[in-house]
TORGU-22557 format. One record per residue (C-alpha): x, y, z; chain; residue number from 0; residue in three letters. Coordinates in Angstrom, 2 decimals, always signed. Example, Ala and Ser with C-alpha at 12.3 -4.5 7.8 and 13.67 -1.06 7.14 Angstrom:
<atoms>
<<+12.30; -4.50; +7.80>; "A"; 0; "ALA">
<<+13.67; -1.06; +7.14>; "A"; 1; "SER">
</atoms>
This chain:
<atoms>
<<+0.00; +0.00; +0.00>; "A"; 0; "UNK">
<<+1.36; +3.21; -0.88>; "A"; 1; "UNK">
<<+0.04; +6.74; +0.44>; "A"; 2; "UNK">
<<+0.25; +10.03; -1.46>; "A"; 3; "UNK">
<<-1.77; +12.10; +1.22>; "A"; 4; "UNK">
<<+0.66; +14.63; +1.97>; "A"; 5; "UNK">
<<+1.83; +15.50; -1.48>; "A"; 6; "UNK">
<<+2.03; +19.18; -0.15>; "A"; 7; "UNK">
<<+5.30; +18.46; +1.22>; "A"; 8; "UNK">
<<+6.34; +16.49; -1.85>; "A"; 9; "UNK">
<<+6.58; +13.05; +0.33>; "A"; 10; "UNK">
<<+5.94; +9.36; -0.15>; "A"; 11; "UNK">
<<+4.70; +7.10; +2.78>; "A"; 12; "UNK">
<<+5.00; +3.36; +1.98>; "A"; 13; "UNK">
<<+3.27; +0.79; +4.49>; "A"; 14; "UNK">
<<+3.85; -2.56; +4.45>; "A"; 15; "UNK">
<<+1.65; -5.34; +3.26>; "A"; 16; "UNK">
<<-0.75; -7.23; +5.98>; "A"; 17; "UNK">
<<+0.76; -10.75; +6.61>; "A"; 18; "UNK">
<<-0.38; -13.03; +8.91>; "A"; 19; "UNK">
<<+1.62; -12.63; +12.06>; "A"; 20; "UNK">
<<-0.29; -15.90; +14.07>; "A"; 21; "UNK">
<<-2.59; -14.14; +15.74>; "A"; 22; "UNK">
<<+0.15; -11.36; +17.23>; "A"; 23; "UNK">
<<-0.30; -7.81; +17.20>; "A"; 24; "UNK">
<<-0.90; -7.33; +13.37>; "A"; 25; "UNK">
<<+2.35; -4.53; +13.30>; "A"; 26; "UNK">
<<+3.21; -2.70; +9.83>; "A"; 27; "UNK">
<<+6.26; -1.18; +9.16>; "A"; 28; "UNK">
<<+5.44; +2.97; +7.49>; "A"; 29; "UNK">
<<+8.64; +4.73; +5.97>; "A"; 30; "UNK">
<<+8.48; +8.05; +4.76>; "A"; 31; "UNK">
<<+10.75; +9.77; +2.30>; "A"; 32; "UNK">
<<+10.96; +13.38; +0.71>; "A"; 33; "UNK">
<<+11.22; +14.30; -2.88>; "A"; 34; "UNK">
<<+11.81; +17.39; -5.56>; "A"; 35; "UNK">
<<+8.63; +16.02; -6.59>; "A"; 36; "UNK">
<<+6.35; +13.00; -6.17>; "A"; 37; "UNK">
<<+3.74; +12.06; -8.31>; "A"; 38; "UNK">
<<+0.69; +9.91; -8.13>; "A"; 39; "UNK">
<<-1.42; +7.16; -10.15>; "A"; 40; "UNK">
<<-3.93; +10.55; -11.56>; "A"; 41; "UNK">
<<-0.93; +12.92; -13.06>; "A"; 42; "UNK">
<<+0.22; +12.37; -16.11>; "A"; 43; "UNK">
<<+3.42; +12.58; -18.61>; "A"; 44; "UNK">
<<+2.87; +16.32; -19.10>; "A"; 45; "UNK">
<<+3.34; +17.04; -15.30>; "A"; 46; "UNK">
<<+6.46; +14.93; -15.28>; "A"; 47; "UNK">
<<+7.63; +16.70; -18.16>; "A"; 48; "UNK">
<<+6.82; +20.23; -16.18>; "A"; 49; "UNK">
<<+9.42; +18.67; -13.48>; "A"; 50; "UNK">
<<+11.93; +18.04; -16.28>; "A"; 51; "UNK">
<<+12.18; +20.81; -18.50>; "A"; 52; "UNK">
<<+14.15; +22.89; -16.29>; "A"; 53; "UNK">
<<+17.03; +20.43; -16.93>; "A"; 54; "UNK">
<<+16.45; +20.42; -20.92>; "A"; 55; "UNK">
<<+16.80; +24.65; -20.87>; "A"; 56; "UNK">
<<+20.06; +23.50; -19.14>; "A"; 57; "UNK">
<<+21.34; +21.71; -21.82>; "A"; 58; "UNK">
<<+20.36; +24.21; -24.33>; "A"; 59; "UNK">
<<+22.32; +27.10; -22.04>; "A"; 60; "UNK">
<<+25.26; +24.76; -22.07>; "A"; 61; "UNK">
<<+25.49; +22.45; -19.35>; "A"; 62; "UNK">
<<+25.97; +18.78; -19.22>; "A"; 63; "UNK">
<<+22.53; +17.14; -18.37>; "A"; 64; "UNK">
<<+21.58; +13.23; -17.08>; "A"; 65; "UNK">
<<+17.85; +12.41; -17.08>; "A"; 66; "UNK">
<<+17.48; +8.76; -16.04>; "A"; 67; "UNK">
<<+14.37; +6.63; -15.55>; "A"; 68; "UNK">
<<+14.98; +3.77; -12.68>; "A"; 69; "UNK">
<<+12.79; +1.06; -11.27>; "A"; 70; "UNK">
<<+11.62; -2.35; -11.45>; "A"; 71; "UNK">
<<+10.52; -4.36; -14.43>; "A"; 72; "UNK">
<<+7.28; -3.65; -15.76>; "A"; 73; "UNK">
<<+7.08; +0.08; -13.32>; "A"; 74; "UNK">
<<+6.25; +2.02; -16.40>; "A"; 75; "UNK">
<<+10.31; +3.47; -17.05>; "A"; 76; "UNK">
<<+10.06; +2.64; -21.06>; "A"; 77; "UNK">
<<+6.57; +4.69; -20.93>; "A"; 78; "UNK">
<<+7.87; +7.52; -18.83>; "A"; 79; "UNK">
<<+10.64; +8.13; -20.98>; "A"; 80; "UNK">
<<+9.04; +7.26; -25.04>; "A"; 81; "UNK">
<<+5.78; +7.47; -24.56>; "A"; 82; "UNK">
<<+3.05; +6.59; -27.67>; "A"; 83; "UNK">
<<+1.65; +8.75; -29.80>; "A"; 84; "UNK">
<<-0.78; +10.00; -27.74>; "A"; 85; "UNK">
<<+1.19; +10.31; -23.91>; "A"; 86; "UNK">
<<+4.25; +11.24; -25.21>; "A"; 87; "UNK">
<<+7.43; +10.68; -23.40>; "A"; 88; "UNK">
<<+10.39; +12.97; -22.06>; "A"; 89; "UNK">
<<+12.37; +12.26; -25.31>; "A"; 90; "UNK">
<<+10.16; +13.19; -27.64>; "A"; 91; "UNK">
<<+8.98; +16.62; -25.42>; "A"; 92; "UNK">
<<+12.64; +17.59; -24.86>; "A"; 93; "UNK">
<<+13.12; +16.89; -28.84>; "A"; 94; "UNK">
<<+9.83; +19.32; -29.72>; "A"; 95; "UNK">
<<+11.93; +22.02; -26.96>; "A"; 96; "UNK">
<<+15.16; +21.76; -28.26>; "A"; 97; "UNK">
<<+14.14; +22.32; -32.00>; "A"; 98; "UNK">
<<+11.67; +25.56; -31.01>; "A"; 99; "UNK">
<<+14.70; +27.00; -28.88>; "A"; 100; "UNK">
<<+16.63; +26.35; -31.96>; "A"; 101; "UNK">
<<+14.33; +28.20; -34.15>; "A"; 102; "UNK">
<<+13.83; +30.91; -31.83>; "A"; 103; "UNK">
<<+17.48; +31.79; -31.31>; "A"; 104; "UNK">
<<+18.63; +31.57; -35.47>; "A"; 105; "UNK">
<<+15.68; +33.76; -35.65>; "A"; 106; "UNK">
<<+16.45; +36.15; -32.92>; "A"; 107; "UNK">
<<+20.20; +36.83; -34.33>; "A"; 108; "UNK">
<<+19.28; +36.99; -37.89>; "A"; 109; "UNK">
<<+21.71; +34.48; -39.07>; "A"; 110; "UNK">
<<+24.51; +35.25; -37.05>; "A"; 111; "UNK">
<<+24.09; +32.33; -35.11>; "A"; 112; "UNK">
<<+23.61; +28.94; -36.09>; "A"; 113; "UNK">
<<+22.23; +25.89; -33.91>; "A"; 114; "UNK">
<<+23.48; +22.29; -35.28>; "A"; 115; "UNK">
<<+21.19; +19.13; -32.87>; "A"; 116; "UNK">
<<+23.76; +16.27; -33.04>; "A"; 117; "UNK">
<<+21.56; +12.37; -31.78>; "A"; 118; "UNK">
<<+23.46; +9.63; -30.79>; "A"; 119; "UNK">
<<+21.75; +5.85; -29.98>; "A"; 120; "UNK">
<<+23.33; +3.42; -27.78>; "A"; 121; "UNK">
<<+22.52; +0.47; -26.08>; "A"; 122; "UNK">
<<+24.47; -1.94; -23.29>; "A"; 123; "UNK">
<<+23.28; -5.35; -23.46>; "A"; 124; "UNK">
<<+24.62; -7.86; -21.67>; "A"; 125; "UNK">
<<+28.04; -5.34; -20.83>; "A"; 126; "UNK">
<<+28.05; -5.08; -24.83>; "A"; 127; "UNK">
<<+27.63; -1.59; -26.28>; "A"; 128; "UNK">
<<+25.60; -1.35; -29.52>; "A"; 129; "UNK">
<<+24.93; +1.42; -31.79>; "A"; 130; "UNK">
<<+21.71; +1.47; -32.79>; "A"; 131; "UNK">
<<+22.11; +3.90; -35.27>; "A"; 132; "UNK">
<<+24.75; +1.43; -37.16>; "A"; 133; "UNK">
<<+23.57; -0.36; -40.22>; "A"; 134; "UNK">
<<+23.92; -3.56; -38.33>; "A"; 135; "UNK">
<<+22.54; -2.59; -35.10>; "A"; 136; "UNK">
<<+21.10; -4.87; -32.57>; "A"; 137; "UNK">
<<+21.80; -7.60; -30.01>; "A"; 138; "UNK">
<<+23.31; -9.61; -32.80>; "A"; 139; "UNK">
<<+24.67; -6.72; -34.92>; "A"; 140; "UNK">
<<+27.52; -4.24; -34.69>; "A"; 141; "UNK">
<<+29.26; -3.50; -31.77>; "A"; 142; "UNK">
<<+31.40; -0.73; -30.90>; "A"; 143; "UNK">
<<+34.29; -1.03; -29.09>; "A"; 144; "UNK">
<<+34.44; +1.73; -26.58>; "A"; 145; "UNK">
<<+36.74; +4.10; -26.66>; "A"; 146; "UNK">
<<+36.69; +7.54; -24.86>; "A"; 147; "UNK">
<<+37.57; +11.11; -25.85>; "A"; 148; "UNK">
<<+37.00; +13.84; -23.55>; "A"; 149; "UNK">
<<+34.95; +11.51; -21.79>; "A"; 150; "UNK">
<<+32.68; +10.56; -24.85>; "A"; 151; "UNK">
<<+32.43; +7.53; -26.64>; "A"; 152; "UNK">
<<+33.88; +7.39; -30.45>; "A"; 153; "UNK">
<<+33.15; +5.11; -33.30>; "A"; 154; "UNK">
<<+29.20; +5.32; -33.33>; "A"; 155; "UNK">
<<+27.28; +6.99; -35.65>; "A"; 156; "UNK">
<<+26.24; +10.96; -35.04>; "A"; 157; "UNK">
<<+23.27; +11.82; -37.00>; "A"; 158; "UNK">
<<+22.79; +15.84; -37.50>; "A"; 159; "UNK">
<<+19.09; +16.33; -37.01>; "A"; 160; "UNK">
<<+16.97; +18.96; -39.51>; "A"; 161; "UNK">
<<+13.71; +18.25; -38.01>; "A"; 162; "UNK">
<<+12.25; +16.86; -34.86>; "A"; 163; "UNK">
<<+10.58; +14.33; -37.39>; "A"; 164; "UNK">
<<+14.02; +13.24; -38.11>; "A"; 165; "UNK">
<<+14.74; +12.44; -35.00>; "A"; 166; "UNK">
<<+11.45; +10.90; -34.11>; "A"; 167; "UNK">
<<+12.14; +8.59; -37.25>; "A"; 168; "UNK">
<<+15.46; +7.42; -35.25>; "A"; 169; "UNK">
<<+13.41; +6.86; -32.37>; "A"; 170; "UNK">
<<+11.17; +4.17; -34.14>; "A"; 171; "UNK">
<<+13.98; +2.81; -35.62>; "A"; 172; "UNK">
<<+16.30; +2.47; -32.42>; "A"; 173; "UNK">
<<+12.93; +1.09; -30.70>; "A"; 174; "UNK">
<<+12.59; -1.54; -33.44>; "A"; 175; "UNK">
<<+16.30; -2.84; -33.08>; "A"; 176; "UNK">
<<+16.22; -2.96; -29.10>; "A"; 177; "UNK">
<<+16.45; -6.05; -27.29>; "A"; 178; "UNK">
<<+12.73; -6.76; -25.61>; "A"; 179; "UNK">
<<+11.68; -10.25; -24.66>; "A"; 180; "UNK">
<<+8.95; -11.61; -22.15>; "A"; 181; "UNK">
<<+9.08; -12.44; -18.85>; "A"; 182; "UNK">
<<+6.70; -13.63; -16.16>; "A"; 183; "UNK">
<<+7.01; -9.94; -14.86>; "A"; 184; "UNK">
<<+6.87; -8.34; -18.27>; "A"; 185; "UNK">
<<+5.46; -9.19; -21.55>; "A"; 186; "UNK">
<<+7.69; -6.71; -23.20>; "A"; 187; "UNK">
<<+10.53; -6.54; -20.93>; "A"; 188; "UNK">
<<+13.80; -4.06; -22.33>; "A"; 189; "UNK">
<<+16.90; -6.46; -21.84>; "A"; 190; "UNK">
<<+19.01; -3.69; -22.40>; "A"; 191; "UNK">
<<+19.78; -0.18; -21.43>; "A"; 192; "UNK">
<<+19.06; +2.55; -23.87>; "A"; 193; "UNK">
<<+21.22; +5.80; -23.84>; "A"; 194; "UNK">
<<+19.86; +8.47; -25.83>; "A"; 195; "UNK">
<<+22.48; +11.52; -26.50>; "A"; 196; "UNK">
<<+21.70; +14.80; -28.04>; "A"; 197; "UNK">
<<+24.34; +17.79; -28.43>; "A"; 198; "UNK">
<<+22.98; +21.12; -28.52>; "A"; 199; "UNK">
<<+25.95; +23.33; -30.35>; "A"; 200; "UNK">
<<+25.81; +27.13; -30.74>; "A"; 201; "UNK">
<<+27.66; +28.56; -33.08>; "A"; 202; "UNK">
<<+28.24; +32.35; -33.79>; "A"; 203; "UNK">
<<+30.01; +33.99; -36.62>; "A"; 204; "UNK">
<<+30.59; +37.33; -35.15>; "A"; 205; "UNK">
<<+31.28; +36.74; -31.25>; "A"; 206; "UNK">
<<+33.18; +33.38; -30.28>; "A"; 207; "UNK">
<<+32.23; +33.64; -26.62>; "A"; 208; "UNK">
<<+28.31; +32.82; -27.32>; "A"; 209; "UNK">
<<+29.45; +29.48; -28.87>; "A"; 210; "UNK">
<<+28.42; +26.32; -26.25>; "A"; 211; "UNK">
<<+28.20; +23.15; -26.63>; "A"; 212; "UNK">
<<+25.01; +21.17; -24.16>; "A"; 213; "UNK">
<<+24.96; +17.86; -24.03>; "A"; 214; "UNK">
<<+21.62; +15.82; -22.63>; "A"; 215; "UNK">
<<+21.87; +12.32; -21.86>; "A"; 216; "UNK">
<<+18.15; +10.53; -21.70>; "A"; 217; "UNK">
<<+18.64; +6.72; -20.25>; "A"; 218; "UNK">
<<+15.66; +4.47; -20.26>; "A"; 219; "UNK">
<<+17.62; +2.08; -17.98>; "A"; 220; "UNK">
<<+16.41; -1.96; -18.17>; "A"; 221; "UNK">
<<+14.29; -2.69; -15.02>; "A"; 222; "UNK">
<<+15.78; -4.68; -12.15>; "A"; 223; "UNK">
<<+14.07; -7.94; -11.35>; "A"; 224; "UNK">
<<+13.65; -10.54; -9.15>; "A"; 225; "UNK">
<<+15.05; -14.12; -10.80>; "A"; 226; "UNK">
<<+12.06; -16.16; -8.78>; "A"; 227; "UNK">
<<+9.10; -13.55; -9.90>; "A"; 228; "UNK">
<<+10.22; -13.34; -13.39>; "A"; 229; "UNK">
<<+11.19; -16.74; -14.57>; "A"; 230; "UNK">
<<+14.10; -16.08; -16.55>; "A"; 231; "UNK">
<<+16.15; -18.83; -17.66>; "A"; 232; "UNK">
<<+18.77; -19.55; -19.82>; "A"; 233; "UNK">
<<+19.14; -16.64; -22.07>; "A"; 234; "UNK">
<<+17.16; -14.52; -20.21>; "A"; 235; "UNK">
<<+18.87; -15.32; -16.99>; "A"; 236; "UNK">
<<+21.98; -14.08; -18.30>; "A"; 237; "UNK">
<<+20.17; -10.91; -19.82>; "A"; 238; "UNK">
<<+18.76; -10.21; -15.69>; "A"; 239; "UNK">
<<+21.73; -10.92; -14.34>; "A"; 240; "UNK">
<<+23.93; -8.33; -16.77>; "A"; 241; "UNK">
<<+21.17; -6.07; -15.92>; "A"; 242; "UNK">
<<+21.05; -6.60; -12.09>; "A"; 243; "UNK">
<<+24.76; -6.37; -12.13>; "A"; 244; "UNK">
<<+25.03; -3.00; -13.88>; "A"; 245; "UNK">
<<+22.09; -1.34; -11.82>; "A"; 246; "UNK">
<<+24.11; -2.25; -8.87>; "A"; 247; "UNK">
<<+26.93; -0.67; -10.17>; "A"; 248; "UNK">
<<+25.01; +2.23; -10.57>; "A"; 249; "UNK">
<<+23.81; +2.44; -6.94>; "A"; 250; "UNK">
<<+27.32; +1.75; -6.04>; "A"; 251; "UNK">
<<+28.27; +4.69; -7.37>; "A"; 252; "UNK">
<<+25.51; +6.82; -6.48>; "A"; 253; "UNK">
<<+26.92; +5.81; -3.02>; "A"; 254; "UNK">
<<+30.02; +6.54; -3.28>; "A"; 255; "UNK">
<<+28.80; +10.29; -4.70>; "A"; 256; "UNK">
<<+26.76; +10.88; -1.39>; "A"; 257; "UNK">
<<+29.91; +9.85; +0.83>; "A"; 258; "UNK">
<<+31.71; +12.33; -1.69>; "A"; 259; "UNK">
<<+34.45; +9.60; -2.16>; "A"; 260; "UNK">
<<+37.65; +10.08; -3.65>; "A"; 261; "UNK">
<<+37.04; +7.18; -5.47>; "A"; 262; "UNK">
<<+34.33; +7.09; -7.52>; "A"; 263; "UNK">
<<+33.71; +3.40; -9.46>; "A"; 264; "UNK">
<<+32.53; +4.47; -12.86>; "A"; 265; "UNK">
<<+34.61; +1.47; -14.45>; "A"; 266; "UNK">
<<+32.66; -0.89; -12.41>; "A"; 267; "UNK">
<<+30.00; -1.08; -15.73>; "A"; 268; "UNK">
<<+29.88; +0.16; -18.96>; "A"; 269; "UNK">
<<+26.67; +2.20; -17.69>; "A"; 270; "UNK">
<<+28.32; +4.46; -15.63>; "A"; 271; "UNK">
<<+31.63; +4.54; -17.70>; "A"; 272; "UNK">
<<+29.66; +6.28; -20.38>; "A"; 273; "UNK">
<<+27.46; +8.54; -17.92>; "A"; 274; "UNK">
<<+30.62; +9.42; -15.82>; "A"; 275; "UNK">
<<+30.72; +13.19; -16.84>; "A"; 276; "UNK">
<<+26.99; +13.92; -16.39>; "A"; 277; "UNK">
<<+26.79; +11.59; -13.01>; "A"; 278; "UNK">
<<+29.50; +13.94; -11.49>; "A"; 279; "UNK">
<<+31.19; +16.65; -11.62>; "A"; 280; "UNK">
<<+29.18; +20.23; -12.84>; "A"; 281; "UNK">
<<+26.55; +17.93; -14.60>; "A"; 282; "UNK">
<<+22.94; +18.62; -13.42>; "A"; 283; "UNK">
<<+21.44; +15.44; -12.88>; "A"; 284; "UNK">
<<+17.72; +14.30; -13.04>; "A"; 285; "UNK">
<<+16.58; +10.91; -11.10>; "A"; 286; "UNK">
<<+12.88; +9.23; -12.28>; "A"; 287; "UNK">
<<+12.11; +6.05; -9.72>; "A"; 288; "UNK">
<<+8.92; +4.43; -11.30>; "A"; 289; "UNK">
<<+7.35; +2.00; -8.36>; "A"; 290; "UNK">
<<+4.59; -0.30; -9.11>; "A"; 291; "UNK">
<<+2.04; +0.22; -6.61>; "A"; 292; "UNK">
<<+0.70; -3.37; -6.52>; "A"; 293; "UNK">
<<+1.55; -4.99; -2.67>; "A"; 294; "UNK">
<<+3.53; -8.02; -4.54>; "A"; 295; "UNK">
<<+6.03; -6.20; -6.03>; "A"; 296; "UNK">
<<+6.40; -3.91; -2.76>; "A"; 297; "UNK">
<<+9.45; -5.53; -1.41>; "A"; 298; "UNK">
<<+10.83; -4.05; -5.29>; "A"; 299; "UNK">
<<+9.43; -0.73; -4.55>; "A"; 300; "UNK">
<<+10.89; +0.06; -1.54>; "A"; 301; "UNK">
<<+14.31; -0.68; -2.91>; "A"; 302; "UNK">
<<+13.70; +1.52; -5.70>; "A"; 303; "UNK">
<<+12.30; +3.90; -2.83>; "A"; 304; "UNK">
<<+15.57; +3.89; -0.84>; "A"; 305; "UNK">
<<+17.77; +4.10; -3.97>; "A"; 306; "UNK">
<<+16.26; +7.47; -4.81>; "A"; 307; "UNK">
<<+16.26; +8.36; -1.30>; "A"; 308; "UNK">
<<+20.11; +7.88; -1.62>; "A"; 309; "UNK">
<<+20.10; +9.95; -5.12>; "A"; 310; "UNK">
<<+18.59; +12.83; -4.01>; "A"; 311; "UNK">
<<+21.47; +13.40; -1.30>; "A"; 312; "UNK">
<<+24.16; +13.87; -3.59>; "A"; 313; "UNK">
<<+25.55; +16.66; -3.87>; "A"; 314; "UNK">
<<+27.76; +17.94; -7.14>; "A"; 315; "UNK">
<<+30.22; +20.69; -7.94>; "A"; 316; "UNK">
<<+29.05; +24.53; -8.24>; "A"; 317; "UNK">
<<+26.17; +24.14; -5.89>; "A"; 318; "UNK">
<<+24.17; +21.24; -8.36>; "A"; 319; "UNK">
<<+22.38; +18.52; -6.55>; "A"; 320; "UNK">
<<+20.50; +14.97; -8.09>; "A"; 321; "UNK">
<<+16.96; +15.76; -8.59>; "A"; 322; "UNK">
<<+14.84; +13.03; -7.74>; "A"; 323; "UNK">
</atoms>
C-alpha cells in the first residue's frame, strides 16, 4: 500500500503489506521519504515533463545534463521516458523544446548564429555496447568497441538532425532494433539499457564567446528484477543478471557520490563509464524512480524507494544537486 496524502510536502509514505503474524499484534512497518517532486497514479506525462524541462533549458544554455528513468521491471520506465503517440514521453517533449529554442534563437540573431542538434543511440546489453544507429545494429549486430575522448564515446554513428521528425524517425527505428523479450514480470521486458544523447551546439560567426556546446543524456535504464518472480532462464537469466549487475553498479556509485568519495567506481560497468561526466562533476542530474504500486512487487518498490532516497542526497560541484 502506498500513500500520497501529503503530497504538499512532496513526500511518499510506503506501508507494508498485511501478513499473517499468528494471531500477534498485526504490526506494519510505514517509511516516509521526501522528494523534488512526487507524483501519483492521476498525473500524467505532461506534469512529469513540467518537473523536467528545467534540466532540458540547461542543456540548451550549455550544461551537461543526465535524465534517467529507474525502477523495477514492468514500473512504467520505457513509458515515462518514449511514450506513444498519444502520452508522449520525455524524449520526444525535450526533442519538440530543443528544436523551437533552436528556431527561436537563429531567428532572434538573424543568421549570425547557427544551432546544429547532433543524436546519438546506444545500447548496453549484456556489458556489450551497440549502436543502434549502425547499419547492423542490434543484439546480434555491430558492436562498438568503446573508446573515450574527452569523456565521450567514439566510433558510433552521429546523425545531425533537420527536423524533430528526423529524430522521431530514429526513435522508431532504435525502438525496433532494441532487445525486448517476455518475462513472467513483463510481456515486453527491455533487456538492455538505452542511452539516448543529443548535443545542442551554438555557433556564432561574429562573437566566439556565445558558442556552447550542451549535451543531454536521456537513459531508459532496463528494469531490475527478481530471478524467482520473473522466470528467466537460460538466455534470459543471463540478460537479468547483466542487468542486475550493472544497476548495482550504478547504486554503487551513487553511493560513493553521497559519501563524496575520492574514489568514484565508474569502471565498475559500462553504464556508468559512459554517464561518468553527467553523473559527477558540474553535470545537473535528473533521477525518475517508477514504483509499481501493486503490494507483490512492494518488497521491489521500496528498494527503488531507498535508492532514490540515496540519489537525491548527492551533492555535485558549483552548488548542483541529483533531482529526484
Amino acid at each position: 500500500y502506498t500513500s500520497f496524502s501529503d503530497l504538499s510536502k512532496q513526500t511518499i509514505e510506503l506501508t507494508e503489506p498485511h501478513r499473517d503474524r499468528g494471531g500477534l499484534n498485526p504490526r506494519r512497518k510505514k517509511w516516509k521519504y521526501g522528494f523534488d517532486k512526487v507524483f501519483n497514479p492521476v498525473n500524467d506525462q505532461a506534469d512529469v515533463w513540467e518537473g523536467a524541462e528545467p534540466l532540458v533549458q540547461s542543456a540548451i544554455d550549455g550544461h551537461k545534463v543526465c535524465m534517467f528513468a529507474y525502477g523495477q521491471t514492468s514500473s512504467g520506465k520505457t513509458h515515462t521516458m518514449i511514450g506513444d503517440s498519444v502520452n508522449r514521453g520525455l524524449i520526444p517533449r525535450a526533442v519538440e523544446k530543443l528544436f523551437a529554442s533552436k528556431k527561436e534563437i537563429e531567428r532572434s540573431f538573424a543568421g549570425n548564429v547557427s544551432v546544429s542538434i547532433k543524436v546519438e543511440l546506444l545500447e548496453i546489453y549484456n556489458e556489450d555496447v551497440f549502436d543502434l544507429l549502425d547499419a547492423e545494429a542490434g543484439p546480434k549486430g555491430q558492436k562498438i568497441k568503446i573508446r573515450l575522448n574527452s569523456n565521450e564515446a567514439v566510433n558510433n554513428v552521429v546523425v545531425e538532425a533537420s527536423s524533430q521528425d528526423e529524430v522521431q524517425g530514429v526513435l522508431q527505428l532504435a525502438q525496433q532494433r532494441r532487445c525486448v523479450k517476455a518475462t513472467k514480470s513483463n510481456s515486453e521486458s527491455s533487456r538492455s539499457h538505452l542511452l539516448f544523447t543529443v548535443r545542442f551546439e551554438l555557433s556564432s560567426l561574429t562573437n566566439e564567446e556565445m558558442n556552447r556546446q550542451g549535451v543531454l543524456h536521456i537513459v531508459d535504464l532496463a528494469g531490475s528484477e527478481r530471478l524467482d518472480k520473473s522466470g528467466s532462464q537460460g538466455t534470459l537469466l543471463t540478460e537479468a543478471k547483466h542487468i542486475n549487475t550493472s544497476l548495482s553498479a550504478l547504486s554503487h556509485v551513487i553511493q560513493k557520490l553521497q559519501e563524496k568519495s575520492e574514489h568514484i567506481p565508474y569502471r565498475d560497468s559500462k553504464l556508468t563509464y559512459l554517464l561518468r561526466d553527467s553523473l559527477g562533476g558540474d553535470s545537473k542530474t535528473l533521477c525518475i524512480v517508477c514504483c509499481s504500486p501493486h503490494q507483490a512487487h512492494f518488497n521491489e518498490s521500496l528498494n527503488s524507494i531507498r535508492f532514490a532516497a540515496n540519489a537525491s542526497k548527492v551533492e555535485l560541484k558549483q552548488g548542483n544537486k541529483v533531482d529526484v
